[in-house]
MARLUM-130534 format. One line per 4 residues: number of its first residue (from 1); their letters; for each residue x, y, z of C-alpha. Coordinates in steps of 0.5 Angstrom, whole numbers, plus 500, padded with zeros to 3 digits. Layout:
NUM> a> X Y Z; ...
This chain:
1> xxxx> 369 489 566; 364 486 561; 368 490 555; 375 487 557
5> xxxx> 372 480 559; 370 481 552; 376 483 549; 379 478 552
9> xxxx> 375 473 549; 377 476 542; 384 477 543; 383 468 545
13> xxxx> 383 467 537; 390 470 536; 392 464 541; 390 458 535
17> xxxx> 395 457 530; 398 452 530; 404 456 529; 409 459 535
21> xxxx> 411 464 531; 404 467 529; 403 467 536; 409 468 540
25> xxxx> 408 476 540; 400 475 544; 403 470 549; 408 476 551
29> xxxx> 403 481 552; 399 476 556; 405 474 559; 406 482 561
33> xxxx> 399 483 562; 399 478 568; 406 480 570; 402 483 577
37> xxxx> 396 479 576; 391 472 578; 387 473 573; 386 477 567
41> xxxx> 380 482 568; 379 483 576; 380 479 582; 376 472 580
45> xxxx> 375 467 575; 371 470 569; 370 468 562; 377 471 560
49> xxxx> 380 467 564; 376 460 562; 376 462 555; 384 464 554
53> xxxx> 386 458 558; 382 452 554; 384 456 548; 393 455 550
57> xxxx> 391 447 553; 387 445 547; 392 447 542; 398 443 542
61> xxxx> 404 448 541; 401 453 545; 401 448 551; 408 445 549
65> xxxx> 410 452 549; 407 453 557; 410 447 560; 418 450 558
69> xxxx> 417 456 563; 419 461 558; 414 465 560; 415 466 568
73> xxxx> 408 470 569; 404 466 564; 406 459 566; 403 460 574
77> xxxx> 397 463 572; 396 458 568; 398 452 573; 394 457 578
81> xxxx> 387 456 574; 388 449 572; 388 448 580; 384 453 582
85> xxxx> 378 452 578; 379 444 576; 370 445 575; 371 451 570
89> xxxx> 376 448 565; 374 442 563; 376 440 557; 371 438 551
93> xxxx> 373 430 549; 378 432 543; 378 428 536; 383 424 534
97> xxxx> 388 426 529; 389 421 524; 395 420 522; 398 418 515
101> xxxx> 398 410 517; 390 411 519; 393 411 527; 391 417 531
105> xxxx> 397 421 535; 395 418 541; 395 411 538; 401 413 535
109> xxxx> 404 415 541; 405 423 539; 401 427 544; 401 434 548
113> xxxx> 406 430 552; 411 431 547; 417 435 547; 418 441 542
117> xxxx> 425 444 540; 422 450 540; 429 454 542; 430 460 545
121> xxxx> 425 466 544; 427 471 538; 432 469 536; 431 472 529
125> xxxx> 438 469 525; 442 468 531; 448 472 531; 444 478 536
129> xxxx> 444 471 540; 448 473 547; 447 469 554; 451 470 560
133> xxxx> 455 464 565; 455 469 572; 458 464 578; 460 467 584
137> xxxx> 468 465 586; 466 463 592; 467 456 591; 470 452 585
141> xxxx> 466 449 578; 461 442 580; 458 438 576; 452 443 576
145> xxxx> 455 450 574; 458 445 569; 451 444 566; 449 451 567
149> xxxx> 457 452 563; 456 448 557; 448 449 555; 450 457 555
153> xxxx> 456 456 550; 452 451 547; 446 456 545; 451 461 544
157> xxxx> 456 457 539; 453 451 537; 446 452 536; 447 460 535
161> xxxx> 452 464 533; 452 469 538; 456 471 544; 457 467 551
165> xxxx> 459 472 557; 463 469 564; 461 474 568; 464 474 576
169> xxxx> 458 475 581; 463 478 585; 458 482 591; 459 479 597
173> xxxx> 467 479 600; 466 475 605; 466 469 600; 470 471 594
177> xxxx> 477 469 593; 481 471 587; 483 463 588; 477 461 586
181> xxxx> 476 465 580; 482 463 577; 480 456 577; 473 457 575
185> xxxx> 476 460 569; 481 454 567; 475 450 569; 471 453 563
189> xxxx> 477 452 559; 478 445 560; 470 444 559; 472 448 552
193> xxxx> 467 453 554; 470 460 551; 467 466 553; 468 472 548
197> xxxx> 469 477 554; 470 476 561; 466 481 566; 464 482 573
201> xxxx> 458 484 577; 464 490 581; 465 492 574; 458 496 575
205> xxxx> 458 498 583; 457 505 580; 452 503 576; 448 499 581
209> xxxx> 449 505 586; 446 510 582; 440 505 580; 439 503 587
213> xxxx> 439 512 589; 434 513 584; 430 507 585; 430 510 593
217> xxxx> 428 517 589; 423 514 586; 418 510 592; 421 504 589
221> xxxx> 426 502 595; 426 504 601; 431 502 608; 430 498 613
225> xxxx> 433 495 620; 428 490 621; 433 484 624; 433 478 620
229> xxxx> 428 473 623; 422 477 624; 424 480 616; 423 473 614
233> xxxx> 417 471 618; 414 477 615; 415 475 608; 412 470 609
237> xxxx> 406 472 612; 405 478 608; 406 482 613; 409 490 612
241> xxxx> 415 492 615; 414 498 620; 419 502 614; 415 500 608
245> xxxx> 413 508 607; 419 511 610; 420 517 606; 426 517 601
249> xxxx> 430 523 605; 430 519 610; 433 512 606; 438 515 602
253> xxxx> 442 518 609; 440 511 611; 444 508 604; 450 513 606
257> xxxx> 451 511 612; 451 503 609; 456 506 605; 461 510 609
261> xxxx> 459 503 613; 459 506 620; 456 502 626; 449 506 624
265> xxxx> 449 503 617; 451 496 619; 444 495 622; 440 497 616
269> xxxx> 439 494 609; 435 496 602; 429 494 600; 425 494 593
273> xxxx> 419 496 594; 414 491 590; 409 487 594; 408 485 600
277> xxxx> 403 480 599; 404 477 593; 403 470 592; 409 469 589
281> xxxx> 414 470 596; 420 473 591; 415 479 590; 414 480 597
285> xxxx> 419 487 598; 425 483 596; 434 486 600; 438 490 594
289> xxxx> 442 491 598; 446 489 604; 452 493 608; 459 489 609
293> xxxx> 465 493 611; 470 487 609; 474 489 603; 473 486 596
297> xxxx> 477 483 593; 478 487 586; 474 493 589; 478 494 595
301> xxxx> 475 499 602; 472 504 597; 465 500 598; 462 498 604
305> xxxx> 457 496 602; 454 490 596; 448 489 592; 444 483 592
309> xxxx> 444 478 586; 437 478 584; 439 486 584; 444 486 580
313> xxxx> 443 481 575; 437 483 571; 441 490 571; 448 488 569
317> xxxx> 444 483 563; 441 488 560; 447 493 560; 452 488 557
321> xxxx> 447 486 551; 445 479 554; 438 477 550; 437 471 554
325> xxxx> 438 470 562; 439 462 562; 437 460 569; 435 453 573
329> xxxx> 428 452 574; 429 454 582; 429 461 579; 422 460 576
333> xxxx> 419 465 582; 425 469 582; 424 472 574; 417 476 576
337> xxxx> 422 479 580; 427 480 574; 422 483 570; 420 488 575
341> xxxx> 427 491 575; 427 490 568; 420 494 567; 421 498 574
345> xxxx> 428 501 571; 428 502 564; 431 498 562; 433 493 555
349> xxxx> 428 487 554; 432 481 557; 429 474 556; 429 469 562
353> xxxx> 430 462 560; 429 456 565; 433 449 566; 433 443 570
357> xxxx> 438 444 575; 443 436 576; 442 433 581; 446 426 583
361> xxxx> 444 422 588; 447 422 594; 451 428 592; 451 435 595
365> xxxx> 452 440 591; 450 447 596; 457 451 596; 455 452 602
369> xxxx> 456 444 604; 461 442 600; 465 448 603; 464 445 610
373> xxxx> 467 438 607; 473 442 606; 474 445 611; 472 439 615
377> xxxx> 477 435 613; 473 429 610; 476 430 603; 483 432 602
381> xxxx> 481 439 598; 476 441 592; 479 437 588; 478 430 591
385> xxxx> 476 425 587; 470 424 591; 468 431 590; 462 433 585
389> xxxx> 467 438 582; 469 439 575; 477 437 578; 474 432 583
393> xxxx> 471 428 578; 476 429 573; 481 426 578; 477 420 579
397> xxxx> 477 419 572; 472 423 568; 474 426 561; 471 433 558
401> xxxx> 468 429 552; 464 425 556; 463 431 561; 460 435 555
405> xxxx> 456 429 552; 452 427 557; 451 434 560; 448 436 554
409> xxxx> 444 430 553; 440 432 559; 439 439 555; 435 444 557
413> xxxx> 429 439 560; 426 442 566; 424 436 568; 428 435 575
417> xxxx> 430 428 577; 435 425 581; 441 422 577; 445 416 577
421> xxxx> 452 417 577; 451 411 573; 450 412 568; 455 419 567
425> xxxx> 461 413 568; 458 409 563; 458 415 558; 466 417 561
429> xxxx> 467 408 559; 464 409 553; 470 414 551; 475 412 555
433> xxxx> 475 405 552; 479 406 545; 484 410 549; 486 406 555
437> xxxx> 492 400 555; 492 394 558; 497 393 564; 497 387 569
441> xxxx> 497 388 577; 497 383 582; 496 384 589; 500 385 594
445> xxxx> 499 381 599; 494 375 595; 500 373 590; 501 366 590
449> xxxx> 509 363 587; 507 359 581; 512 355 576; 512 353 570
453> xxxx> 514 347 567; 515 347 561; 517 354 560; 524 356 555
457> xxxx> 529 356 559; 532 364 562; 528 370 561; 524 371 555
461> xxxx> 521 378 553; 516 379 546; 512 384 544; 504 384 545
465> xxxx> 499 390 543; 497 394 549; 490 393 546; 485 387 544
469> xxxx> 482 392 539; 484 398 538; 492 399 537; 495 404 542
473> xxxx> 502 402 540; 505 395 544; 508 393 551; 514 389 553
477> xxxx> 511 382 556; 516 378 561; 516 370 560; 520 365 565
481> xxxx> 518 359 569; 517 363 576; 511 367 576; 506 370 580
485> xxxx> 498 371 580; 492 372 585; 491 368 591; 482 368 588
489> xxxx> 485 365 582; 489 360 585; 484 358 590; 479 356 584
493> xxxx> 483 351 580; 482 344 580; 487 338 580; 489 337 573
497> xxxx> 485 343 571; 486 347 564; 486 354 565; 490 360 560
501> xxxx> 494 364 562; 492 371 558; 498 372 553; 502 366 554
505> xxxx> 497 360 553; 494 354 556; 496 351 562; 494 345 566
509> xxxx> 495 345 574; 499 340 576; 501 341 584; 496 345 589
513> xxxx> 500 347 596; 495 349 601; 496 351 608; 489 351 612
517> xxxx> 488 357 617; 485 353 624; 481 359 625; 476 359 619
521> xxxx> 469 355 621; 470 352 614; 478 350 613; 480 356 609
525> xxxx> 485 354 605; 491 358 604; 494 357 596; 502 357 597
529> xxxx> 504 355 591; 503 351 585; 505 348 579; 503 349 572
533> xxxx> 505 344 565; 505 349 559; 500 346 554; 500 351 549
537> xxxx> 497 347 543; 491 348 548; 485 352 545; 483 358 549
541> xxxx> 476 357 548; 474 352 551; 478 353 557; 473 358 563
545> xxxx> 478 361 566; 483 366 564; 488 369 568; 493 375 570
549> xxxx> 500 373 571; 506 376 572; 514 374 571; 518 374 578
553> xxxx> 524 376 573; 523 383 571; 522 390 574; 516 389 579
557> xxxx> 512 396 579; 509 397 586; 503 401 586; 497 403 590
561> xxxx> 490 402 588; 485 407 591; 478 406 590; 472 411 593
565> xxxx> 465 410 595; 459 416 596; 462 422 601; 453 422 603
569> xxxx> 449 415 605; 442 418 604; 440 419 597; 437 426 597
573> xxxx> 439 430 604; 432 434 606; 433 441 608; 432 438 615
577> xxxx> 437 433 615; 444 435 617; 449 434 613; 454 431 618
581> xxxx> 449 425 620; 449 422 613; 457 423 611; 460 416 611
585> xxxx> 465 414 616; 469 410 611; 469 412 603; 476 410 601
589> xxxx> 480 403 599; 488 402 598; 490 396 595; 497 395 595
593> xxxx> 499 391 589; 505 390 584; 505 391 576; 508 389 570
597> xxxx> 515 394 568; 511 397 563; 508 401 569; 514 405 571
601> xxxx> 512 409 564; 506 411 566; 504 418 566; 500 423 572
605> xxxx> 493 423 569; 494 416 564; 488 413 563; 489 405 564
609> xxxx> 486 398 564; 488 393 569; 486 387 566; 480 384 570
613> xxxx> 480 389 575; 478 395 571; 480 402 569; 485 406 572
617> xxxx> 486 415 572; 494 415 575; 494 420 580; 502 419 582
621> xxxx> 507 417 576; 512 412 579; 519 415 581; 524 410 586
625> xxxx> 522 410 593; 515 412 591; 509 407 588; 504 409 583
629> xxxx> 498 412 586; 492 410 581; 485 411 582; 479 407 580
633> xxxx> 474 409 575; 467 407 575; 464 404 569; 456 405 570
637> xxx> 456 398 573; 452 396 580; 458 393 585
């Protein structure tokens, strides 16, 4: 044991450059070394251990490079050491670097803390790059798959120039349907994710069979019938499985008869056999396959049984060609487990690669979840607007740049937090800003009768810029002495006041009508109407109200505004809450209101203003006995 004590110690020396490169390869065989293992020579903490970890914490890049979790093996003894032993990985009081302008790193605020763009791993020049984006089509693309979509075509075609895989993980029929999978493949388009070759999981069956029967010959996997519970009971408390050391003859009748899927196969399932108390749960004998007798949906009754994702994936990556697995951090226990298949099977080296998950919050993004909100009722379909999906949040506004912006600015951090939808709608505001014309509409039922005094006699028409700033071509503006504007604005006026009307003029209140509603504590009064003196040689910077108005003598377009609030009441769900207590009773508000006659030339899916009311995507155009149906979009500011 002293001599590998020993050569630990030495090898310690090849982890100080400064340099990822230089000592990226020794990292790997540390990483491999400590695939099975707690410590690096024996049972407990000796000097390999010590020395090798204050070696990685006190240089700079090596640390940066361990806290990115590129190395599943080599991060969680580390993290085990600094835990474990706190008392014998003290680290000695380190000089301060001086810097150009005399300051330290510390002082200067650069530190360990610091985050390194160190990219992916032998990446060489970049063509030999491939990464893989596998969604199961059991559900439709949200806004977290959107995530895992573009940081895969970015590393592929932006920083690389490699290839990008959309991969189908199609292994359990009782979820998949063709429905999903279509859309999951228009979804990515619309993201302006291009896969250069579309591939699935059931393109490979034959292989993962033979793999899974050699596996059995081998001793690696044996069959099991243990019922679920107790299974996962004995997971968790590291207890054998009374199959673990059936014989491989007596597995692979097992494995046939799951794959006849006979009554007798049903019970049964394959496990691998890696651990049964590894501290990392993953490693505990881990289900490659399971009997499902329904029908695929592209494979149809020739299998009766399925193999499980975490079998499936290190396998399928390697033979397409994948280098890089990217995954969320939730994986991080899982790519032991990845590497053991990858080392187990013989198979081409594929590196794992780890990111944050998004989480927003009061929002759920469990397939499993949002499957049960559809199928409840609560939301009209999985694009609803008040859905994490790509669609739902495309129908509530969002556009694809601002969708790729801000998505890719939160990068491949794995840090994980929960954001505000906040500030994604204030990314979508900033894109949808140049591009949105500006309309009126007054509410239906708050529209008060005002006349103009003053006003040119007749109808009078001009044109005005659709925007302030930016020029989106110019709209039709209807001038009489009949008008409409809002019952809030009207109750604001004072005798005499001037006000502007917006792309009209000044104007000064000259008649206030009121009716008083008994039964408000207060006298509420009620605007009936009012009387307004055309003051056109007035300046409209110092008048402090600017109000919307709308000529009674033109085509008034009826229109339906919608807004939306969160489908969840509770910021972030616990895995002991029950959805159905935090889904809010009430998450839709229709206004009726009517709009200037430019309106009835707007298109489904136009993005607009309202002037003083906000953004606007248009759901339903307008047609003769149907009103336009626009829903409101959200700006990043607090209601």
């Amino acid at each position: 044991m002293d001599a590998h004590i020993a050569e630990w110690q030495t090898r310690a020396e090849a982890f100080k450059p400064l340099n990822l490169k230089a000592i990226e390869p020794s990292l790997q065989e540390l990483d491999a070394h400590l695939t099975l293992r707690s410590h690096i020579v024996g049972y407990t903490l000796t000097d390999a251990d010590t020395t090798v970890w204050k070696t990685l914490r006190e240089n700079r890049v090596a640390h940066a490079f361990v806290k990115q979790n590129l190395m599943p093996n080599l991060c969680r003894w580390f993290r085990y050491i600094e835990e474990a032993y706190p008392q014998s990985v003290v680290l000695a009081e380190r000089p301060k670097e001086a810097t150009k302008g005399g300051r330290s790193k510390k002082e200067g605020g650069g530190n360990d803390d610091a985050n390194y763009d160190i990219g992916l791993q032998d990446v060489g020049d970049g063509t030999g790059i491939v990464t893989r984006f596998p969604p199961e089509p059991s559900g439709y693309l949200h806004i977290g798959h959107a995530k895992a979509a573009l940081l895969n075509d970015y590393f592929a075609h932006t920083k690389y120039k490699g290839k990008l895989i959309l991969r189908f993980d199609d292994t359990n029929p009782s979820k998949e349907k063709e429905e999903f999978q279509d859309s999951i493949v228009e979804d990515c388009a619309l993201l302006g994710v291009k896969p250069d070759l579309v591939s699935y999981t059931s393109d490979h069956f034959d292989e993962l069979y033979k793999r899974a029967v050699q596996m059995i010959k081998d001793g690696l996997a044996y069959a099991d019938d243990t019922a679920q519970e107790k299974m996962r009971a004995e997971r968790m408390d590291g207890i054998a499985s009374e199959r673990r050391e059936m014989s491989p003859e007596e597995t692979l009748a097992k494995f046939e008869e799951m794959k006849k899927g006979t009554p007798e196969g049903t019970r049964w399932c394959i496990r691998a056999k890696m651990s049964v108390d590894n501290p990392n749960k993953a490693m505990r004998d881990p289900v490659i396959y399971r009997c499902n007798p329904e029908d695929h949906h592209r494979t149809g009754s020739k299998w009766k049984m399925y193999p499980t994702y975490d079998f499936c994936c290190p396998i399928v990556d390697s033979v397409e060609g994948v280098t890089h697995a990217l995954r969320t951090t939730e994986y991080n226990d899982r790519d032991a487990q990845y590497q053991w298949f990858i080392t187990k099977l013989k198979l081409r080296k594929v590196h794992n690669w780890g990111f944050a998950r998004l989480n927003f919050v009061r929002t759920v993004l469990s397939k499993r979840k949002l499957t049960k909100i559809v199928d409840a009722g609560f939301v009209w379909g999985w694009d609803d607007p008040r859905m994490p999906t790509v669609r739902g949040v495309r129908r509530r506004g969002a556009v694809i740049p601002a969708l790729q912006e801000f998505i890719l600015k939160q990068g491949p951090s794995k840090n994980i937090v929960n954001l505000d939808w906040y500030s994604f709608w204030a990314t979508n505001k900033k894109h949808i800003e140049p591009t949105a014309a500006r309309y009126i509409a007054i509410d239906e039922d708050a529209k008060v009768p005002v006349t103009v005094v003053g006003a040119r006699e007749g109808v009078n028409t001009e044109d005005k810029p659709k925007h302030a700033k930016y020029d989106l071509g110019n709209k039709k503006v209807v001038f009489s002495k009949d008008i409409i504007m809002e019952q809030a604005d009207a109750q604001s006026f004072a005798q005499d006041e001037e006000i502007t009307l917006m792309n009209w003029g000044n104007a000064i209140v000259r008649k206030i009508s009121h009716s008083i509603n008994p039964l408000s504590k207060d006298g509420f009064k009620t605007v009936t109407g009012l009387e307004l003196e055309l003051h056109l040689q007035g300046d409209v910077k110092k008048t402090s109200k600017k109000v919307t108005w709308l000529s009674k003598d033109q085509e008034l377009i009826p229109i339906e505004l919608v807004d939306f609030d969160y489908l969840i009441s509770k910021d972030k769900l616990e895995p002991e809450d029950t959805l159905e207590d935090f889904l809010n009773k009430k998450t839709e508000t229709r206004v009726k209101a009517v709009a200037d006659c430019n309106a009835a030339e707007l298109k489904v899916d136009d993005i607009i203003q309202f002037d003083r009311k906000g953004f606007f995507r248009i759901d339903k155009a307008f047609a003769h006995g149907q009103a336009i149906q626009a829903f409101q979009i959200p700006t990043g500011k607090s209601k």
